[in-house]
C-alpha positions, 0 to 999 in steps of 0.5 A: 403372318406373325413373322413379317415386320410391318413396321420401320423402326428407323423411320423416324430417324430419317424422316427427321433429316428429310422431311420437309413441310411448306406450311410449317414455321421456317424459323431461324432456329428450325433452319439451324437445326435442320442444316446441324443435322444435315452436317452430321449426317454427311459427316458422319457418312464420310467417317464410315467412309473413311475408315473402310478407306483405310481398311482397303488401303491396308488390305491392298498394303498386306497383299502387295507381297513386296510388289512395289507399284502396289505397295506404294499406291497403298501408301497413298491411299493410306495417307490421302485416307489419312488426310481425309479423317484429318478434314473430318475432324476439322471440319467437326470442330468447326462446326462445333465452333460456330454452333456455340458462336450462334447458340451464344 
């Protein structure tokens, strides 16, 4: 059947972040790279995350029709959304930190 895929082309790419081998070298480096990629992962996650956050956030803001309950919980949830990303992008800048600090 020429219409069936038969191979995963983003296989690669998780199995780089969830492989794992005993026998191979568990160097310092490759420890390093694998925890990198993992943070990455998670924070990048948390990001797209964050962002349909705010889109539900400012969803439930629009359709609060001049309800008050409603449109406060919006509000919350849109400063806790906002504070969230600001976590985010802290939480990146540190480990840029360090990564350059153990790089050095």
């Amino acid at each position: 059947m020429k219409g069936i895929v038969k191979k995963a082309y983003a296989l690669p790419k998780v199995k780089d972040l969830f492989n794992f081998d005993p026998t191979s070298d568990l160097s310092l480096n490759n420890l390093h790279s694998s925890v990198e990629r993992a943070i990455t992962w998670i924070l990048n996650f948390a990001g797209i995350f964050a962002f349909i956050m705010l889109m539900y956030a400012s969803f439930l803001y629009v359709t609060s029709y001049g309800d008050e309950a409603k449109a406060e919980t919006a509000k919350k949830t849109i400063i806790w959304t906002v504070a969230g990303i600001a976590v985010i992008v802290m939480a990146r800048i540190i480990m840029t930190i360090v990564k350059g600090e153990v790089e050095r």
